[in-house]
N, C-alpha and C positions, 0 to 999 in steps of 0.2 A: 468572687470578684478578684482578690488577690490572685488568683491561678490564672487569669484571664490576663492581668496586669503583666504576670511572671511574662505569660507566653509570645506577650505584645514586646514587652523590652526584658530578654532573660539577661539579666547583667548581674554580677557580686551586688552590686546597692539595692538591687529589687529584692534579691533575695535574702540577704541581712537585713531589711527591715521587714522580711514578714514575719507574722505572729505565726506563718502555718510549719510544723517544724516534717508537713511532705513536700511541700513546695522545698524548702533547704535539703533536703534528701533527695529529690529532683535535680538541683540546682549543683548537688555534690558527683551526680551521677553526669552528669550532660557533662560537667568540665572536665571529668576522667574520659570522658569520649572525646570531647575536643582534643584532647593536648594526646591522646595515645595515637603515637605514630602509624602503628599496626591498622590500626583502624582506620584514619584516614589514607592512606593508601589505600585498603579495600576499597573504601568511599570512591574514591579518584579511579579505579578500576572497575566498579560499576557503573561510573560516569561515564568512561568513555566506551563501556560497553552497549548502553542504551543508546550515545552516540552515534554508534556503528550502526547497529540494528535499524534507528531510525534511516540511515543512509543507504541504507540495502535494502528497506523496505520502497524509500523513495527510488531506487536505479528499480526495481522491479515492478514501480506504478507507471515510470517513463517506460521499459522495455512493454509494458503491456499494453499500452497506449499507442507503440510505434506498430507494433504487431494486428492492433485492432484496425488502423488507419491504415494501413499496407493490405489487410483484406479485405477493407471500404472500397480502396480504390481498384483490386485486383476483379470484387465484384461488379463494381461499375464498367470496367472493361469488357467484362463477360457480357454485361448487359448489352450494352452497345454492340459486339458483334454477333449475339446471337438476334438481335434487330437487323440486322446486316445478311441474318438468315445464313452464316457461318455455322458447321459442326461441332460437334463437341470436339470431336479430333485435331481440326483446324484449329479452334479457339484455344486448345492446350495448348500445340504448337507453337501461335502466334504468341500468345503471354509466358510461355512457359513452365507450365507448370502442369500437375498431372492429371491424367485426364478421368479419374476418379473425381478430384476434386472440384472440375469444370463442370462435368455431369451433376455432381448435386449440388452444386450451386444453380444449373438450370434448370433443376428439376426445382428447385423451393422458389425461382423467379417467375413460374410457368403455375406453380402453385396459389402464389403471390404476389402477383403482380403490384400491389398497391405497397407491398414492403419495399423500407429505404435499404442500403447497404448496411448504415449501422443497425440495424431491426434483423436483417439476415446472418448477420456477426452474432449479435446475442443469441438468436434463436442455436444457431450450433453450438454454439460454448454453451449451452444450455442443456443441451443433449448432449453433453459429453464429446463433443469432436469438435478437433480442435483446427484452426485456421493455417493449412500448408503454407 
């Protein structure tokens, strides 16, 4: 119960009135961490490293995001002109993009017709290829 106390308010007063003489050995050791400069500076440099990382993890959840919605709509395009009864060739052309990429995108649309644009995103990031 005392250790629980310690851990709730670690202050000099908690720790001078315990009876437990590892809580005070605890209590000697934590304020040699607090007050060492060395150390808090690491502290403060792992701080803003986890910082980073979470920030560069969040730029690479938006960039994956923009990329996923950029081949929602490139497929939707697709869709629509090859309703138009447009070629592979034409429809690369017209959207610009390569005509590898247009070809299987109409071949998995022609496969699946009931698949949405996000359902044909996953399915190739799935299988390894990834969205021109």
């Amino acid at each position: 119960m005392e250790f629980l106390k310690y851990v709730e308010q670690s202050t000099d007063q908690v720790a001078a009135n315990s009876k437990s003489e590892r809580i005070k050995k605890i209590h000697e050791r934590v304020r040699q961490v607090k007050s060492s400069e060395e150390i808090g500076v690491k502290y403060m440099q792992a701080w803003e490293e986890k910082i980073y990382e979470r920030e560069e993890g969040r730029e690479e959840g938006r960039e994956e995001g923009r990329e996923e919605g950029r081949g929602e709509k490139l497929i939707e395009q697709i869709k629509k002109k090859m309703e138009k009864g447009l070629s592979v060739q034409t429809i690369a052309e017209h959207i610009e993009e390569a005509a590898e990429y247009v070809e299987s995108i109409c071949k998995l649309l022609q496969e699946h017709p009931e698949w949405t644009p996000e359902e044909i995103c996953k399915y190739r990031k799935g299988n390894g290829k990834t969205q021109e």
